[in-house]
N, C-alpha and C positions, 0 to 999 in steps of 0.2 A: 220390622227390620226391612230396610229397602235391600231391592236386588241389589244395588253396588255395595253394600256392606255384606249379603250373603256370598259373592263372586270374591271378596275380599279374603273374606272369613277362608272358604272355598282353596284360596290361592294360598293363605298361611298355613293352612293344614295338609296341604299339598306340598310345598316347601318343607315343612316339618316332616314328612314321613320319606320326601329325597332325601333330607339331611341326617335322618335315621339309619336310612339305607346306605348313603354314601359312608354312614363313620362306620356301619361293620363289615363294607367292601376293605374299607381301609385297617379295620381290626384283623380280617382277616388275612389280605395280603402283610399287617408286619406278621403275625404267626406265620404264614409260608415262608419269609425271611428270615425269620429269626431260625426256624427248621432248615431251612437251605445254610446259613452261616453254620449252625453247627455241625450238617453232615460236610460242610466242606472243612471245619475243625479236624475234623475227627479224620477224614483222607487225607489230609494234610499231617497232622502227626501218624498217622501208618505209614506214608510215604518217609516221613524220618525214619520215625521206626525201622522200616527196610533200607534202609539208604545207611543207616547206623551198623546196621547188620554186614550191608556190603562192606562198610568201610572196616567195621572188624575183621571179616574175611581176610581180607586184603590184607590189614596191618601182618595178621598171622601168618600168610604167605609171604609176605617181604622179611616176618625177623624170622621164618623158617631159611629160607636163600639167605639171608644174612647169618644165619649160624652153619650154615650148607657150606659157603665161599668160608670163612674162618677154618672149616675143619679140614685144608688143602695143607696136604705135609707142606713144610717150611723148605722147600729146597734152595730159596734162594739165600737163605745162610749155608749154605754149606758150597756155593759158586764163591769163585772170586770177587771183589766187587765190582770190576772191569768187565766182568761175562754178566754182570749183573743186564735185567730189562732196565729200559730207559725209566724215568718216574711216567712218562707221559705214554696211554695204550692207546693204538689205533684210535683215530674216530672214527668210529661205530654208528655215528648218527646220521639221521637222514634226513637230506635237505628238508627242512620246515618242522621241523621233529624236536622240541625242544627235553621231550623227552628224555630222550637217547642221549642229548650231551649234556643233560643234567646226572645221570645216571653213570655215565662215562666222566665225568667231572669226581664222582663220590666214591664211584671204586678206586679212581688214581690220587685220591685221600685217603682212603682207606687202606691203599696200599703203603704209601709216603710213610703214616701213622706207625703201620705197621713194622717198614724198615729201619724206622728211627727206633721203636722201642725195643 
């Protein structure tokens, strides 16, 4: 065999054991990938998880004050309807606060509701 066919040989076999190397560089960075996608699954639905939690909190404390405000004696049946409050309360909101006049929108519904039924 001449040296240019051993230098050859030499060069394919050498090629061959990069491209070995290179596929379980690459075997192993998707496995760290595919472990990083799933620990970031798995944070991701806990942050639901807790975020589901908050929003139940929440709902409980809003239909708690929502049964809180309802249990207020009925005194404005029993005024004139002339002494009666206007339908519309204070605004209550603060500049950029869309909050507050969303909030101050649904009590003076819930007021309205109330005085019609």
């Amino acid at each position: 065999m001449s040296i240019l066919a051993q230098q050859i040989e030499q060069l394919r076999s050498r090629m061959q054991e990069i491209a070995q190397s290179e596929g379980r560089c690459v075997a192993e960075l998707a496995d760290a990938l595919k472990q990083a996608d799933e620990n970031l699954q798995n944070e991701v639905a806990e942050l639901v998880e807790e975020h589901m939690a908050r929003r139940g909190a929440i709902l409980e404390k809003l239909h708690a004050l929502a049964d809180r405000l309802g249990a207020f004696p009925r005194q404005t049946d029993e005024l004139a309807k002339e002494e009666r409050a206007p339908p519309k309360l204070l605004n209550l909101s603060v500049h950029g606060d869309r909050r507050n006049e969303i909030l101050d929108r649904e009590i003076n519904n819930h007021l309205r509701h109330r005085r019609a039924s």
